[in-house]
C-alpha positions as CSV (number, residue, x, y, z in Angstrom):
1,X,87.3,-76.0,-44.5
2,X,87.9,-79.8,-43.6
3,X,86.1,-79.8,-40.3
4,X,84.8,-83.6,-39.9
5,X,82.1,-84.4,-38.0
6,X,80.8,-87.7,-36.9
7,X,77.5,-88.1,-37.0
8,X,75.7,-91.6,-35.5
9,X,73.2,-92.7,-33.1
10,X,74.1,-93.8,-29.5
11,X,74.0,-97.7,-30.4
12,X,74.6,-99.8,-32.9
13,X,70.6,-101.4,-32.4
14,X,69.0,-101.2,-35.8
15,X,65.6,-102.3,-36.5
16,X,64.7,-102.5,-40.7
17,X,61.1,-100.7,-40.6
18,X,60.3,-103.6,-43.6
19,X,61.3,-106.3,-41.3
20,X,59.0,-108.0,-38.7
21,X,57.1,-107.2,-36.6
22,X,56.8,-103.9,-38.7
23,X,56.7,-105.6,-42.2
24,X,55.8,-102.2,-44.0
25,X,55.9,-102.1,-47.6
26,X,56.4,-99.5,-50.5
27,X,52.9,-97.2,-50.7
28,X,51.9,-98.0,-46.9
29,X,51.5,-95.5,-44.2
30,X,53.9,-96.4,-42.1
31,X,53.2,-93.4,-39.3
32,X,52.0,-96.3,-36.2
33,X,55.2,-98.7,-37.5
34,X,57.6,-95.8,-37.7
35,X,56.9,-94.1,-34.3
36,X,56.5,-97.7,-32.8
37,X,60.2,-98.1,-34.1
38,X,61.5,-95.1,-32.8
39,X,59.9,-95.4,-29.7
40,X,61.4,-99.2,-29.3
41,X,65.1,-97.3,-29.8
42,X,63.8,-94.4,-26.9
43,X,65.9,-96.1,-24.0
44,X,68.9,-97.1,-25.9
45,X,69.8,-95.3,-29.4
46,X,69.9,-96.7,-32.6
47,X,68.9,-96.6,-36.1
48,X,65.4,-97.4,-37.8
49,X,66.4,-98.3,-41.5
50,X,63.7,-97.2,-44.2
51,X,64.5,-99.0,-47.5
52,X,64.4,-98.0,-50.8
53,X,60.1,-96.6,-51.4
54,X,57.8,-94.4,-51.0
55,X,55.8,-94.2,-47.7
56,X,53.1,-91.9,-46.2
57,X,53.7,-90.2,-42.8
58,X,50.2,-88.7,-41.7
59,X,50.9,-87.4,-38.1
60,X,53.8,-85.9,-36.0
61,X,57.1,-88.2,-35.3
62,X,59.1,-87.7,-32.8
63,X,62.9,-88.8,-33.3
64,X,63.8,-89.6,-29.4
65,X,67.2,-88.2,-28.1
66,X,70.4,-90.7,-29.7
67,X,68.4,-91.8,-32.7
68,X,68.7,-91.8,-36.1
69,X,66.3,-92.0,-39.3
70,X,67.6,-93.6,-42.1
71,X,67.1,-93.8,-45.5
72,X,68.4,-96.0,-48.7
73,X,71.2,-93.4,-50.4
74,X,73.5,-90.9,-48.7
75,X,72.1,-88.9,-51.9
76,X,68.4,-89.0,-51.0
77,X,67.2,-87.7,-54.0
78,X,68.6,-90.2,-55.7
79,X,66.9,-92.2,-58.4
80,X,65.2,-94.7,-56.3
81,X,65.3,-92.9,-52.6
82,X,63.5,-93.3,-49.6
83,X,60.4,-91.1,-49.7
84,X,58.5,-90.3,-47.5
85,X,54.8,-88.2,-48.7
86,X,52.5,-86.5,-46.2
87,X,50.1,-83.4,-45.9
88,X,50.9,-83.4,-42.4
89,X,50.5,-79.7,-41.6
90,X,48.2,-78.4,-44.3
91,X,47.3,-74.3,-43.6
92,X,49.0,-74.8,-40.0
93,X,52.3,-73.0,-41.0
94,X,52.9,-72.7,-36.9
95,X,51.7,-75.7,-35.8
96,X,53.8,-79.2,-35.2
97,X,56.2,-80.0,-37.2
98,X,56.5,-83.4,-38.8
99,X,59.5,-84.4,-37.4
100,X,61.1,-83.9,-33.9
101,X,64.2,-84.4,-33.4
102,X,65.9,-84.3,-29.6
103,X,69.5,-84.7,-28.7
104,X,71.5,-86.5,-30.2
105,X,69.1,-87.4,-33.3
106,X,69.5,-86.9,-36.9
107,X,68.0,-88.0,-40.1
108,X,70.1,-89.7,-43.2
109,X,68.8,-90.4,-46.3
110,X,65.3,-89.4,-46.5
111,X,63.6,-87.6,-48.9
112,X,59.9,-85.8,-47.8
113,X,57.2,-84.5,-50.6
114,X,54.4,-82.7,-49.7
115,X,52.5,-84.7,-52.5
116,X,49.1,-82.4,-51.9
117,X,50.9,-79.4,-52.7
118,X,49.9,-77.7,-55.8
119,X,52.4,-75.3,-57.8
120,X,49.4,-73.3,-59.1
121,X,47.4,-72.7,-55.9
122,X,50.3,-73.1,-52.9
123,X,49.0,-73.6,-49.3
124,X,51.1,-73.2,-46.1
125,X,52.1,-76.1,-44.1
126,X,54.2,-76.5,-40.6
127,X,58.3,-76.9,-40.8
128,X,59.1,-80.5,-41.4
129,X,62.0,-81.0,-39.4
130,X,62.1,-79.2,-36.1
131,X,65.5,-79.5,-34.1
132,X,64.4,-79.4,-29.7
133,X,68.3,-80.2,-28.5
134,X,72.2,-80.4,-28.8
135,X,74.5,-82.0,-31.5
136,X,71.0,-82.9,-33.8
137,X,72.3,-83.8,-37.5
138,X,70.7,-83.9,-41.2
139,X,72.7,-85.5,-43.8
140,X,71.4,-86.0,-47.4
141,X,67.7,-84.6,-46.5
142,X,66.0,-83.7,-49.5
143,X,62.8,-81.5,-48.9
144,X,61.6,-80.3,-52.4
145,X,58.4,-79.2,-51.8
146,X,58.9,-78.0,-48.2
147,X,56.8,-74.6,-47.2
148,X,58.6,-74.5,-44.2
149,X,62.2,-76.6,-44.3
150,X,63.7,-76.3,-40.6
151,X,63.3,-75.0,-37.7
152,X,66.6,-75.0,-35.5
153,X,65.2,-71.6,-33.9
154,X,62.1,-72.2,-31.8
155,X,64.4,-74.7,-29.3
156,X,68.1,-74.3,-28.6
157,X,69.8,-76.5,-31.1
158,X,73.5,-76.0,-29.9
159,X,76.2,-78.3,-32.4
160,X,73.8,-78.8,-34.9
161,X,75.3,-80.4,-38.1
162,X,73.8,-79.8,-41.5
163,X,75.1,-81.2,-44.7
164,X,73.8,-81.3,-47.8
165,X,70.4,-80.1,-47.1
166,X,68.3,-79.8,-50.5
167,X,65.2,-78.5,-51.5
168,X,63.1,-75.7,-53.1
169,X,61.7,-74.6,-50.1
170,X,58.4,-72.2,-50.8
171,X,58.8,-70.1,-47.7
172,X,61.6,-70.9,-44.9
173,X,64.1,-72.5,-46.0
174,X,65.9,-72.9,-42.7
175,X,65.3,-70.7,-39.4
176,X,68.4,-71.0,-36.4
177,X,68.4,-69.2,-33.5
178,X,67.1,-69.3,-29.6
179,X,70.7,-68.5,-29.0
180,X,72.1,-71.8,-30.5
């Protein structure tokens, strides 16, 4: 209906996850670089670029309040996106979720595949994006082989933003509630 929303982080700080000190490269596990990153961005806001790649993520990341994730293409499935693979969250379909995001934090760009999960023998896994605050934002998230997709309903998520979420999610797609 021609509602715009502005969706950025709470500074203009940007750190380029392949740039020292991080230096991570296509095929690494970038989980210790990444939540470094993020963390560095805690006080202030900002942005942590992920280029063009694929990456693992093996544990939980937590996006900090006025941060933003961002991958290569506002289309993140795209034909060379930012990926990032885990099996963070095998047969835990209640446990942590992957990502965390708090106020203020969103996540552009980014493509996540479960790349253990198996189309002929499907296992559970925990959400992959859980919201825990106000005006929290996906744009461009592709989640194609999601179990569980997002969870804006175990934490009030008040002025949450999505747009263009995609995926062929293989139980929730996305759960909002807790009065948001």
């Amino acid at each position: 209906y021609g509602k715009t929303v502005i969706t950025k982080p709470t500074s203009d700080r940007l750190i380029k996850l392949t740039d020292a000190p991080y230096g991570v490269k296509h095929g690494d596990d970038i989980t210790d670089e990444l939540q470094a990153a993020i963390d560095e961005l805690k006080e202030t806001g900002g942005t942590v670029y992920l280029p063009a790649g694929s990456y693992t993520v093996s544990d939980h990341i937590d996006v900090w309040a006025g941060v933003e994730l961002r991958g290569i293409a506002i289309w993140s499935h795209s034909f060379n996106p930012t990926q990032i693979n885990t099996s963070f969250g095998l047969n835990d379909p209640d446990g942590e979720a992957l990502f965390t995001l708090y106020d203020g934090a969103g996540m552009i760009g980014i493509s996540v595949v479960y790349n253990t999960q198996n189309t002929n023998d499907l296992k559970p896994y925990s959400f992959t994006i859980q919201g825990n605050g106000k005006d929290i934002y996906l744009v461009d998230v592709t989640l194609p082989t999601s179990w569980n997709g997002v969870d804006f309903a175990t934490y009030r998520c008040d002025n949450h933003y999505v747009e263009f979420l995609y995926g062929a999610f293989l139980n929730t797609g996305i759960q909002v509630g807790a009065g948001s």
